[in-house]
C-alpha positions, 0 to 999 in steps of 0.5 A, spaced: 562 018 905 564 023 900 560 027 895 564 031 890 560 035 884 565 036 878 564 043 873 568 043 866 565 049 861 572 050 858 571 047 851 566 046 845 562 042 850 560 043 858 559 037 863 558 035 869 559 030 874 558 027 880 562 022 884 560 018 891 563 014 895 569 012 899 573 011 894 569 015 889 566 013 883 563 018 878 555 016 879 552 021 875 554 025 869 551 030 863 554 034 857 551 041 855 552 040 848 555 046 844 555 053 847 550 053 851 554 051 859 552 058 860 544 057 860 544 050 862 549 049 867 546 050 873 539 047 871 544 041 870 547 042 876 540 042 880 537 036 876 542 032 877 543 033 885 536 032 885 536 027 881 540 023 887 537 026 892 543 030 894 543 037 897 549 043 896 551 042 903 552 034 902 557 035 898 565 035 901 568 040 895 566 043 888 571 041 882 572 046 877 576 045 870 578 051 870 582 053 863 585 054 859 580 054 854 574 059 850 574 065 856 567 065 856 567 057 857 571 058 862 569 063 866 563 061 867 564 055 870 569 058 875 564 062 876 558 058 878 563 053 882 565 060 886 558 062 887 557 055 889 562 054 894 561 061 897 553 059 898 555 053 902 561 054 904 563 048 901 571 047 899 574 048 892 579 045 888 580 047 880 584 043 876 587 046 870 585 042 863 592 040 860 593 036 866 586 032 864 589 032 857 595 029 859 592 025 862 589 022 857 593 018 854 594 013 860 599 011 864 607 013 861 614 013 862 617 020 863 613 026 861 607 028 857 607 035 854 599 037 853 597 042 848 592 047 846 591 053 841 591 058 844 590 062 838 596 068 834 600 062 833 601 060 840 599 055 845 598 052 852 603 049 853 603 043 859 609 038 862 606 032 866 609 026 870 604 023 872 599 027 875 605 032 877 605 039 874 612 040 871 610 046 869 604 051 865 606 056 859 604 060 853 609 059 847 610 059 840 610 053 837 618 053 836 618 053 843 613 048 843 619 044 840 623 045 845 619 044 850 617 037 848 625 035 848 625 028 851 617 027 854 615 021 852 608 023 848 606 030 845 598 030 846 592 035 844 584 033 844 584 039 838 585 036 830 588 043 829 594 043 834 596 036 832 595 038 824 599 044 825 604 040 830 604 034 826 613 034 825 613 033 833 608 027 832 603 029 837 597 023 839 590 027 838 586 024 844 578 025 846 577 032 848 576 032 856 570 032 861 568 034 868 568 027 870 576 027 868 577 031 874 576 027 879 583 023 880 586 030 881 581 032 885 582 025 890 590 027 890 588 034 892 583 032 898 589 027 900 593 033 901 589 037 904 589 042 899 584 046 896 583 053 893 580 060 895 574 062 892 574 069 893 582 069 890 582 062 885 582 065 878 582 062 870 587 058 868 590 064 862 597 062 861 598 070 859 605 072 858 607 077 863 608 085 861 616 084 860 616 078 857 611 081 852 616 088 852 622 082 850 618 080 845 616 086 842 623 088 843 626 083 839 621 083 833 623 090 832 630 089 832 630 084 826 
């Protein structure tokens, strides 16, 4: 029987999960309201294991949303998934939020284009079939456009986005939690394929140092 415990902090609202069975289903679940996943998140973690009478080394692998999303958010559930896994030596498997996003908004034809704010006028930005990674981004919101050519749906779980996005038609779906990473997590078990918690980082989609030279570069020669 497999036992997976389920970590997202990377929005307005943390949660955790749990998922057992053979074909696991979630069987436990709790939001952390607000800003406070960094005080409540392991106590939650605790009392919903002990709830179930589980133990850290029941479990198969720890799952974590690892961004992009509020940095602070972010780290701190990838850091208490690390931590976790380290002390049991348990497996771990992240998963980025704009494939949970994407998701969302249900089985499709063609390609769904995820995204986020990511403030200063850009966005996260990410290209999904299926439950397959296209590909991940940061761009500005005319390279938003351009990537969105052709998918079938442009989705956000934040109002902003779909206000300021609204020529492209954007779908605004609920904003995701722990729980939504659990079809993710069963592929990457199914191959086999899990991360390094000494090496796994956040999900950030920065821009690197030449593209941001690129960019300096040609606004300052307009």
């Amino acid at each position: 029987m497999m036992r997976l415990l389920l970590i997202d902090t990377c929005g307005g609202e943390g949660s955790v999960a749990l998922a057992e069975g053979e074909s696991p289903k979630v069987v436990a679940s709790e939001v952390l309201p607000g800003r406070s996943a960094s005080e409540r998140l392991i106590p939650a973690i605790r009392q919903e294991m002990e709830d179930k009478g589980w133990r850290l080394s029941d479990l198969m692998a720890i799952v974590v949303v690892h961004g992009p999303g509020s940095f602070t958010g972010v780290r701190v559930g990838l850091s208490a998934a690390k931590g976790l896994c380290e002390a049991g030596r348990i497996p771990l498997i992240a998963v980025s939020r704009l494939a949970l996003i994407a998701n969302a908004v249900g089985k499709m034809e063609g390609e769904v284009c995820a995204v986020l704010d990511a403030g200063r006028g850009e966005f996260y930005c990410g290209v999904y079939a299926g439950q397959r990674k296209i590909s991940e981004s940061l761009l500005t919101a005319e390279e938003v456009a351009r990537a969105a050519e052709g998918v079938s749906a442009l989705v956000s779980c934040e109002p902003k986005v779909v206000e300021v996005l609204s020529a492209l038609g954007p779908h605004l779906v609920g904003e995701p939690k722990a729980d939504d990473a659990l079809p993710f997590a069963l592929e990457k078990i199914a191959r086999e394929e899990f991360d390094d918690p000494a090496t796994i980082d956040a999900n950030y989609l920065r821009r690197t140092d030449l593209e941001i030279f690129a960019k300096v570069a040609k606004g300052a020669s307009r």
